[in-house]
C-alpha positions as CSV (number, residue, x, y, z in Angstrom):
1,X,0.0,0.0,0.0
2,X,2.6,2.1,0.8
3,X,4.2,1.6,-2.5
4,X,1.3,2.3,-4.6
5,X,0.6,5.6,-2.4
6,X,4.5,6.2,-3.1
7,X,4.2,6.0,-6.6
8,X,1.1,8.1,-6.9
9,X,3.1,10.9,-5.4
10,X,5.9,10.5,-8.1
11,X,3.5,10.6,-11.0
12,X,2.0,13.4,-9.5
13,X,5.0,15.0,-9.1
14,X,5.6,14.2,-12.8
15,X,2.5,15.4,-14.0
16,X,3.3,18.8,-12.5
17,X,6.5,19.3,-13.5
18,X,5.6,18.5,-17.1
19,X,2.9,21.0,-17.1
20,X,4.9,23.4,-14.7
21,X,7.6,23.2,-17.6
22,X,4.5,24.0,-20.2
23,X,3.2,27.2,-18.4
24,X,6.5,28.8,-17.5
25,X,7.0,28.1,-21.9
26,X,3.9,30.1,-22.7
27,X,3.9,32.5,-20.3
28,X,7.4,32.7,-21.8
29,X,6.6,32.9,-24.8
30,X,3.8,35.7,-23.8
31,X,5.9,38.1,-22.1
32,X,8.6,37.7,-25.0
33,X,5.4,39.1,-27.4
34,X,4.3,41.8,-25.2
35,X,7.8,43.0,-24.8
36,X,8.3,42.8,-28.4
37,X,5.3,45.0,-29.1
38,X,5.6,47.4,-26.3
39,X,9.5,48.3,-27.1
40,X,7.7,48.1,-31.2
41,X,5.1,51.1,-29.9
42,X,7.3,53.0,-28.3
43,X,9.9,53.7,-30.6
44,X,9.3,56.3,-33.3
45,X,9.3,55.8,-37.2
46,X,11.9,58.1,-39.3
47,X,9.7,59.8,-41.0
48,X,5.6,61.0,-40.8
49,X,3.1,58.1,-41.7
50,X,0.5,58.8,-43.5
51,X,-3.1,56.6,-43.4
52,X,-4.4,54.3,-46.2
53,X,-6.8,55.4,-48.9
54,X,-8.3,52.3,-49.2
55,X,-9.0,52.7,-45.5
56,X,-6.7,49.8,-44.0
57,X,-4.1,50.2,-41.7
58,X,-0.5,50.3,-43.2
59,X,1.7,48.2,-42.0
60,X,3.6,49.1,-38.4
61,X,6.5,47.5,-37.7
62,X,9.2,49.5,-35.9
63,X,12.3,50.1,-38.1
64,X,14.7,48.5,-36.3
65,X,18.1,47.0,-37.9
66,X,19.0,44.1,-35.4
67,X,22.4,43.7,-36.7
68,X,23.2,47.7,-37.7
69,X,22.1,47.9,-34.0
70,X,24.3,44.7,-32.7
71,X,27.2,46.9,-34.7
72,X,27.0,50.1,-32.4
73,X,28.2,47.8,-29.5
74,X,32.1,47.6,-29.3
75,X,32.3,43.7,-28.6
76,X,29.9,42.4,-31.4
77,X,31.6,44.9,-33.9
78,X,34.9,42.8,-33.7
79,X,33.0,39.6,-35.1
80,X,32.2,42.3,-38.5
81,X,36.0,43.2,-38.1
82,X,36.9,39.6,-37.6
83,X,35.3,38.1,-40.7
84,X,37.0,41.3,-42.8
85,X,40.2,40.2,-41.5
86,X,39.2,36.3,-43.0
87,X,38.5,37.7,-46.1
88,X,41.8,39.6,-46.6
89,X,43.7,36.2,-45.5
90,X,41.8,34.6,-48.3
91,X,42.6,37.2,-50.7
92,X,46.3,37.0,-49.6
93,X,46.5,32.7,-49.6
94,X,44.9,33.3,-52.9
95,X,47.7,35.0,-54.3
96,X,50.0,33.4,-52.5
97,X,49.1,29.8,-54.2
98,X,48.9,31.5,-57.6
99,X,52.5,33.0,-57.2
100,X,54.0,29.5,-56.1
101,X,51.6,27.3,-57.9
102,X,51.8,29.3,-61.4
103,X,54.4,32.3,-61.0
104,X,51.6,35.1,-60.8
105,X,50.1,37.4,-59.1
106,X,46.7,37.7,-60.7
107,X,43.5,37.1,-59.1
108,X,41.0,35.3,-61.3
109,X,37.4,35.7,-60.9
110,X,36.3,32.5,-63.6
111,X,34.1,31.3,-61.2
112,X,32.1,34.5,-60.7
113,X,32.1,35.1,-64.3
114,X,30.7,32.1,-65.3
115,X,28.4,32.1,-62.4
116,X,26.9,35.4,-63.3
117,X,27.3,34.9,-67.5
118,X,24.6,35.6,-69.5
119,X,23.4,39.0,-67.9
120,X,21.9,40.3,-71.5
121,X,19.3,36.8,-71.7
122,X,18.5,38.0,-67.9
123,X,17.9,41.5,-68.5
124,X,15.6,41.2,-71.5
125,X,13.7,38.1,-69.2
126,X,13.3,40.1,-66.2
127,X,12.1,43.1,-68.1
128,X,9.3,41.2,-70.0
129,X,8.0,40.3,-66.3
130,X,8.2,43.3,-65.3
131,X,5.8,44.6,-67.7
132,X,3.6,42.1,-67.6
133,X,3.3,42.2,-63.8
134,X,3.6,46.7,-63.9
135,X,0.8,46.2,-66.6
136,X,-1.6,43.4,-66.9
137,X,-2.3,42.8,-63.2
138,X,-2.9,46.7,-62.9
139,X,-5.4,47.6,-65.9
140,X,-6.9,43.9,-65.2
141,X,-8.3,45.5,-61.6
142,X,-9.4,48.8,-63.3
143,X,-11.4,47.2,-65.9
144,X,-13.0,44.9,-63.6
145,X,-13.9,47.6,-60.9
146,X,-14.9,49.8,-63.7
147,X,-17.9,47.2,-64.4
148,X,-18.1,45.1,-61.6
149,X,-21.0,47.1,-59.3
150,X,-22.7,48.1,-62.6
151,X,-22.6,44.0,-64.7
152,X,-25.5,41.7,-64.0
153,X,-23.4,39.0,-63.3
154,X,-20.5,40.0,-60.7
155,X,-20.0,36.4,-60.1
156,X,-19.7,35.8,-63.8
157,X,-17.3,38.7,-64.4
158,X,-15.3,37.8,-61.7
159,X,-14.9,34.1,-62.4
160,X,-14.3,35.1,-66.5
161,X,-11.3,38.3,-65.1
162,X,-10.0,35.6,-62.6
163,X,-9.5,32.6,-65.7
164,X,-8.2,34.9,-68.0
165,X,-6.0,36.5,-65.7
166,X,-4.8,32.9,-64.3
167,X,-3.8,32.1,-67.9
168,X,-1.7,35.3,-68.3
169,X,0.1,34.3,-64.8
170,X,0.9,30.9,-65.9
171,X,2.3,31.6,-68.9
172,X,4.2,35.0,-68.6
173,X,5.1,34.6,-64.8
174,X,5.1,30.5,-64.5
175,X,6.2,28.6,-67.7
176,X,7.9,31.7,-69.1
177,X,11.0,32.1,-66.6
178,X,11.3,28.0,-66.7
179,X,11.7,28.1,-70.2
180,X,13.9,31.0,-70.5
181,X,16.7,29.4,-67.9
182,X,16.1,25.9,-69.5
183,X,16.3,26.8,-73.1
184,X,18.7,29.2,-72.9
185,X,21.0,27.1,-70.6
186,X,21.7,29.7,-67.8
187,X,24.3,29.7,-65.3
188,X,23.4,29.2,-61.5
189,X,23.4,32.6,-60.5
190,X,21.9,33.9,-63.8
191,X,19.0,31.1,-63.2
192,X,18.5,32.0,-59.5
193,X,18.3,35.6,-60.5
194,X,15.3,34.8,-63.0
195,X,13.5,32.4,-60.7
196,X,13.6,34.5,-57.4
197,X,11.6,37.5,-59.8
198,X,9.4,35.2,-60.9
199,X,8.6,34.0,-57.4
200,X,8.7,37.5,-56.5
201,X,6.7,39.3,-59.5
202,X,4.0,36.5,-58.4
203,X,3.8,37.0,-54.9
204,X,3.5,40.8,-55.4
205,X,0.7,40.8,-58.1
206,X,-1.1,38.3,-55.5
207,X,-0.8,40.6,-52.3
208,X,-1.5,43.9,-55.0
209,X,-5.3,42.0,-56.0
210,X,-5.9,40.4,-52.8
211,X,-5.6,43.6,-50.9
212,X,-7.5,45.9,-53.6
213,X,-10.0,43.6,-54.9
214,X,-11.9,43.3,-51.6
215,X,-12.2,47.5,-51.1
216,X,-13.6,47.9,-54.6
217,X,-15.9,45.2,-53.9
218,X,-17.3,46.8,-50.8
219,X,-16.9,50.9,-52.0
220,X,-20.1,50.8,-54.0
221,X,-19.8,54.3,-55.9
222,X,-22.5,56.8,-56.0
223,X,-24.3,57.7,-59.3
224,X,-21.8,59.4,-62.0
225,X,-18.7,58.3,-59.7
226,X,-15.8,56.2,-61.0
227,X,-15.2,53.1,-59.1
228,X,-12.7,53.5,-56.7
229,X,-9.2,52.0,-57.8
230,X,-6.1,52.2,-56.3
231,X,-3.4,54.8,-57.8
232,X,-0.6,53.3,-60.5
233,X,2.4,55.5,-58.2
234,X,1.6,53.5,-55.4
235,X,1.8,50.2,-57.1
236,X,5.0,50.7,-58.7
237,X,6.5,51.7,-55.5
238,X,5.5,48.4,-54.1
239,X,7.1,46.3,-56.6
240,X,10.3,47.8,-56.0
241,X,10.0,48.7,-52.1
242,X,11.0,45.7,-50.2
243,X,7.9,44.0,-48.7
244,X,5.6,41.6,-50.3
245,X,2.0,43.0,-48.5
246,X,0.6,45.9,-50.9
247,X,-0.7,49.2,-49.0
248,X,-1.8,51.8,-50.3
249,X,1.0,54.1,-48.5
250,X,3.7,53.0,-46.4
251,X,6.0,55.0,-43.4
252,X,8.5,56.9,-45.2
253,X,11.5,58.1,-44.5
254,X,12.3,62.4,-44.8
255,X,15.7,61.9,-46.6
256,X,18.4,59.5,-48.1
257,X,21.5,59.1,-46.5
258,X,23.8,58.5,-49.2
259,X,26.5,57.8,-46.7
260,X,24.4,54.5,-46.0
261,X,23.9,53.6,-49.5
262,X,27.0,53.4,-50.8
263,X,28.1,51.5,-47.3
264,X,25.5,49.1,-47.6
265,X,26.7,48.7,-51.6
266,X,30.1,48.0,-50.8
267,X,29.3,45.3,-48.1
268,X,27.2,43.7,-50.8
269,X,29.8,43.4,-53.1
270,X,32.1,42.3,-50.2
271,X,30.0,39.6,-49.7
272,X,30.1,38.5,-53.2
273,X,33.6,38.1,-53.5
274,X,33.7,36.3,-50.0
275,X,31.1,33.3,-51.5
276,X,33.6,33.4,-54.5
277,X,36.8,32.7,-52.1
278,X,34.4,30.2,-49.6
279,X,34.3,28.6,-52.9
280,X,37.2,27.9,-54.6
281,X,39.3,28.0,-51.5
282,X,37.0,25.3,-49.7
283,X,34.4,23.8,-51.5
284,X,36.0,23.5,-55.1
285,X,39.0,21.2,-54.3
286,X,36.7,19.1,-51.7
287,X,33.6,18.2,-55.1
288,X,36.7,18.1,-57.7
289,X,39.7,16.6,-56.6
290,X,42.9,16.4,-58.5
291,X,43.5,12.6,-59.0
292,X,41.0,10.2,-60.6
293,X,39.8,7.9,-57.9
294,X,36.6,6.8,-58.7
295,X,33.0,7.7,-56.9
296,X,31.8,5.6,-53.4
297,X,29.6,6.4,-50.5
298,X,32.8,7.4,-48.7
299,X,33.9,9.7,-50.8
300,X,31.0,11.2,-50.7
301,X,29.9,11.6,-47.3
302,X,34.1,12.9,-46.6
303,X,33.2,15.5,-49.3
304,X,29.6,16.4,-47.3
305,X,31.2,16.7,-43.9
306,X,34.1,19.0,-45.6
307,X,32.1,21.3,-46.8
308,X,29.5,21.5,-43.6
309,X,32.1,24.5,-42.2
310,X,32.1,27.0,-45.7
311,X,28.3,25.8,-46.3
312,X,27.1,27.6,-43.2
313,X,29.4,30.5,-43.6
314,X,27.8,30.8,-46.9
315,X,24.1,30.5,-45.7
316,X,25.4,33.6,-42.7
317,X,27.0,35.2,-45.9
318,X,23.6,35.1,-48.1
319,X,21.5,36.3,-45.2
320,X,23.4,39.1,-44.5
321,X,23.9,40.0,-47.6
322,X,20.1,39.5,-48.8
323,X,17.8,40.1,-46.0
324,X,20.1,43.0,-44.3
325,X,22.0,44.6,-47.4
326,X,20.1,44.6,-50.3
327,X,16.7,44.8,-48.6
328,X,17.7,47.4,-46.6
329,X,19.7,49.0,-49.6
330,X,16.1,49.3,-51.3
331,X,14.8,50.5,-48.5
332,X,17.1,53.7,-48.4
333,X,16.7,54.5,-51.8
334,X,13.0,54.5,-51.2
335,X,12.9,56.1,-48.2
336,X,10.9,53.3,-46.9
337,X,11.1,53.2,-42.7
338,X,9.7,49.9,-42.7
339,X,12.6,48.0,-42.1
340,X,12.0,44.7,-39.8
341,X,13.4,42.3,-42.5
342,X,13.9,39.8,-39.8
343,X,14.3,39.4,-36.2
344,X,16.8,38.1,-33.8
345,X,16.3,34.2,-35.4
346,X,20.0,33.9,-33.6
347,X,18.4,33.4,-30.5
348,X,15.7,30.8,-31.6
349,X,15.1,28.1,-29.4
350,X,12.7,26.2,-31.2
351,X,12.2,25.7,-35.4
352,X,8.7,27.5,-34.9
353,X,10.4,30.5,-33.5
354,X,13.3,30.6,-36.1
355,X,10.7,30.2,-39.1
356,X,8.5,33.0,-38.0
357,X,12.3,35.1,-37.4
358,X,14.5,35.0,-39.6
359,X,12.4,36.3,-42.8
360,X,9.6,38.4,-41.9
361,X,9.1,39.7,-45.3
362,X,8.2,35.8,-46.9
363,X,6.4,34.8,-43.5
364,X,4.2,38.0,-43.3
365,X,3.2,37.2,-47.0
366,X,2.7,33.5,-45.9
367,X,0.9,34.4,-42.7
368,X,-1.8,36.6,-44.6
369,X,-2.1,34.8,-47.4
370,X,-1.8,30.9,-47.0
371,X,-2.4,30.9,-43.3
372,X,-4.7,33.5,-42.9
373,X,-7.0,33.5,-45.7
374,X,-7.0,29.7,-45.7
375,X,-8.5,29.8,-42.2
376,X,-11.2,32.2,-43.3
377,X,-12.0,30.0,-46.5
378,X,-12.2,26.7,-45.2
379,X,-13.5,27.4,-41.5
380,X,-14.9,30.9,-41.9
381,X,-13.3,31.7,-38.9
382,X,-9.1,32.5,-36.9
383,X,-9.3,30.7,-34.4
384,X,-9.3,27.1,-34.2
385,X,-8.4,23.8,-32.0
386,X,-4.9,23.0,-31.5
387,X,-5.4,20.4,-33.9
388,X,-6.3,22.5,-36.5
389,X,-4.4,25.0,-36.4
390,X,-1.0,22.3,-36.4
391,X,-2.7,21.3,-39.5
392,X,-2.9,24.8,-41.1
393,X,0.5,25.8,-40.4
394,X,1.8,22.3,-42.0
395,X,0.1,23.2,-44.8
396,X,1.9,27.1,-44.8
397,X,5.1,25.2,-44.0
398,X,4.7,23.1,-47.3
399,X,3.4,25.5,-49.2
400,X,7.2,27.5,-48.4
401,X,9.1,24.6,-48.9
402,X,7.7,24.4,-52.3
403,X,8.7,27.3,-53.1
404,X,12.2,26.8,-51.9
405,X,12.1,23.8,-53.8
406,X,11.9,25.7,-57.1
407,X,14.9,27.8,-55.8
């Protein structure tokens, strides 16, 4: 008896511990939001924000830069100056094994070249997309506002605007790319170039008519007024600004600081040329070695666990380059104060925390439109069971790795 009472008491104690751990987690996890949104209210945007004509909030996200922040302290600056210092010692082994290996003392960018050849086939490709999606999506929306509140069919019109304009989309912004980095055999970065502005030309047109197509709907105009549309200056400044959720106005900044700009240039190019050196320094002699032994399992799984350490200085390399450089080098040149690309993913303890962190541009668009809306289409409703809602975001999650897939 005494052992049965005894073993109550230690699944008891079990039982509490496990949901002891649970609550301390979420009210974690709580206090980590509320923080996170009060220290988001209380700091000021750059510039004056103006309010939405289509009478939606724009969006508010404080305009921090985690890492241009992480810079101003002392300490973390030396890890910027340390990796500077790594690319100079591979800039001077380069030229060191070129002067003993071959008697020069020329640095050769073949790699780069051929990774980047083809530009003209690019330019010509990403311009017909941008045309299409500057054009086509744009006067698609005014000509259906412009008889949608006045046809006898809105369900008709709307079904007959939605197929034609599918068709355009799957040919100019789906098989078009495909075709133009198959046919015209483009190199990697060439290719990746193409397929990240399809990807990107899609998502945009998708956010521009999901979030316009629901005001005109509701705006019924009074007799002898034009439908309300949405201006043609604001949607050219979102496809180039760097978010993926169209507004009718975003915070702006007051000025450009050209200081910034060419800063922010010059670290992108930096970066290049550091992928090129993590390349042929580390990864090119580990995937193409010099004698002619032939291919096993070992070989390579010894080739996979070589290149493990430049693979993940590469992924740091493309993330600061990408989601801190170039998004935020757009974002000065449009003065847009919007500039929460990310968040501090570094400190993730869990995947679910890290995939919601470290690209808040593709997970906002993923949250409003494949989460979100999929909620309100197949339940009518945002809040569901736990069950369901682990179902809905395995769903978003595939829906991303899809499109990562096609990267």
């Amino acid at each position: 008896l005494q052992l049965m009472l005894w073993l109550k008491k230690l699944f008891l104690l079990y039982v509490l511990q496990v949901v002891k751990g649970n609550v301390l987690k979420q009210v974690q996890d709580q206090l980590g939001d509320l923080l996170d949104k009060a220290l988001t209210d209380s700091i000021q945007p750059f510039g004056q924000i103006r309010p939405a004509a289509n009478g939606k909030a724009t969006l508010m996200k404080a305009p921090l830069l985690f890492i241009s922040e992480l810079f101003e302290i002392n300490h973390i600056r030396t890890i910027y100056h340390m990796f500077i210092a790594i690319l100079l010692i591979f800039c001077l082994s380069t030229l060191a094994v070129d002067f003993f290996d071959q008697g020069r003392l020329v640095l050769e960018f073949d790699l780069l070249f051929f990774a980047f050849g083809k530009l003209g086939t690019v330019t010509w490709a990403w311009t017909v997309m941008f045309v299409y999606t500057l054009l086509v999506p744009y006067f698609t929306l005014v000509f259906w506002g412009s008889l949608y509140h006045s046809f006898p069919s809105k369900l008709g019109l709307s079904l007959g605007a939605g197929l034609v304009l599918s068709a355009a989309q799957t040919c100019v912004l789906g098989i078009f790319p495909v075709y133009v980095a198959v046919h015209y055999e483009l190199p990697p970065a060439s290719r990746f170039i193409v397929i990240l502005e399809q990807i990107r030309f899609l998502m945009k047109s998708y956010s521009f008519m999901r979030e316009t197509a629901p005001v005109i709907m509701k705006n019924t105009p009074k007799q002898g007024e034009s439908p309300r549309s949405p201006t043609f200056s604001s949607y050219l400044y979102f496809l180039f600004c760097p978010t993926l959720i169209y507004r009718e106005s975003y915070p702006r900044n007051s000025h450009i600081r050209w200081k910034y700009v060419f800063t922010t240039l010059g670290m992108i190019f930096g970066c290049l040329f550091y992928g090129y050196f993590i390349l042929v320094r580390l990864c090119v002699p580990v995937f193409r070695p010099k004698s002619n032994q032939p291919f096993s399992k070992r070989t390579m799984v010894l080739a996979v666990f070589h290149a493990i350490l430049p693979g993940t200085m590469l992924l740091l390399l493309c993330f600061f380059a990408f989601l801190h450089c170039w998004l935020n080098l757009f974002g000065e040149l449009l003065r847009f104060a919007d500039r929460m690309f990310y968040k501090d993913w570094w400190n993730s303890t869990s995947f679910a925390n890290y995939y919601r962190t470290w690209n808040v541009v593709v997970h906002d668009w993923l949250y409003y439109y494949g989460y979100r809306d999929f909620l309100l289409v197949s339940t009518g409703r945002l809040r569901l069971h736990p069950v369901e809602k682990y179902i809905k975001k395995t769903k978003t999650i595939i829906q991303s790795a899809a499109r990562h897939i096609v990267l």
